[in-house]
C-alpha angles and dihedrals in degrees: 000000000000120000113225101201124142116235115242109195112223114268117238124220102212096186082059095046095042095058089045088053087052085062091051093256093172088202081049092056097032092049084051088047101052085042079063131010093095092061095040086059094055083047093055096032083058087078098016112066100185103078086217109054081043085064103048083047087057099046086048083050094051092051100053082048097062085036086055101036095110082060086057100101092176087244100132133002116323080211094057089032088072091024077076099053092038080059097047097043089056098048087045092046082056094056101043087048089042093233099130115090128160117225126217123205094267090050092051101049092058088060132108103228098172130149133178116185122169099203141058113286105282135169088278099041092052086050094048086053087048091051090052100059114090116269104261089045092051094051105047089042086050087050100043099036097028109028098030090226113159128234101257095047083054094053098047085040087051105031090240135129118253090250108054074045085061096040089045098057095037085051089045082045099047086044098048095050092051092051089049085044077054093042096051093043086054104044089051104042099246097123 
C-alpha cells in the first residue's frame, strides 16, 4: 500500500546553527553553508561573469563568513549579513584580479555592446545584458539595483567618488535599456 504523506523537510533553526558554528562545529557550518551557498553564488555571479571565478569568490566569501561569525550581533538578517561580504569579496576578487575599470564617454564609445537573444527577457537574459555592460558600470548597477547599496557606500566600497558612482549607474542604466530596445526588436521581428 502506498503512503500518500506529504514530505516536511526538517526545519533549521539558524540562531542555533549559527552559535554552534561559532564552536567550530564543522555540521553547524556546513548546514549553514548548504541553507546558502546557492544564493550567495548569484550574489556573487552578479559581478563575476565567469561562473567559475563566481564560485572561488564565494568560497573565499564563506570563509571569511565562518572566520567572521562571532561579528555577527543578529541585528539584521544572517542572509544580508553575508550577502555583504559576498559583495565585498567579489568586488575584492575584481581588483586583485584587475578586472574593475571605470569608462569614460570616449571608452565606452569604442565598445561593442551587442546582444542578440531570441526569447522573452528572462533571469538569464537579464544577466546576459548585465554581463554585457563594462566592468565599473556593472558593478556599481549590481550594487545600487541589486544590493541596494547607496552612493556614497559605493563610493567608500569602490574607492570612488559619489559621483562617478552616479555617472556609472545613468550610463549602466542608459546601456542596459538600449540593449533590451535591441533585444525586443529583435525577439519580435521588428528590426
Amino acid at each position: 500500500m502506498k503512503s500518500f504523506l506529504k514530505v516536511i523537510p526538517l526545519h533549521k533553526n539558524e540562531g542555533a546553527l549559527i552559535k554552534k558554528a561559532i564552536k567550530n562545529n564543522r555540521e553547524a557550518q556546513c548546514v549553514l553553508y548548504e541553507m546558502h551557498a546557492p544564493k550567495m553564488l548569484s550574489v556573487c555571479r552578479y559581478y563575476i561573469k565567469d561562473i567559475h571565478q563566481a564560485e572561488e569568490a564565494m568560497l573565499n566569501g564563506f570563509f571569511k563568513v565562518f572566520q567572521n561569525l562571532k561579528s555577527f550581533k543578529g541585528e539584521g538578517s544572517f542572509e544580508g549579513w553575508i550577502r555583504r561580504i559576498m559583495a565585498r569579496e567579489s568586488i575584492s576578487y575584481l581588483r586583485q584580479k584587475k578586472q574593475i575599470e571605470f569608462l569614460t564617454d570616449e571608452d565606452v564609445s569604442s565598445r561593442d555592446n551587442s546582444v542578440s537573444l531570441q526569447t522573452d527577457l528572462e533571469v538569464n537574459d537579464i544577466q546576459r545584458l548585465i554581463d554585457n555592460l563594462p566592468e565599473g558600470y556593472r558593478v556599481v548597477f549590481v550594487m545600487y539595483a541589486v544590493e541596494g547599496y547607496k552612493h556614497h557606500e559605493i563610493a567608500d566600497a569602490l574607492n570612488i567618488s559619489e559621483g562617478t558612482s552616479k555617472s556609472q549607474l545613468f550610463k549602466a542604466r542608459k546601456m542596459l535599456q538600449e540593449q533590451i530596445k535591441t533585444v525586443n526588436k529583435t525577439s519580435y521581428g521588428t528590426h
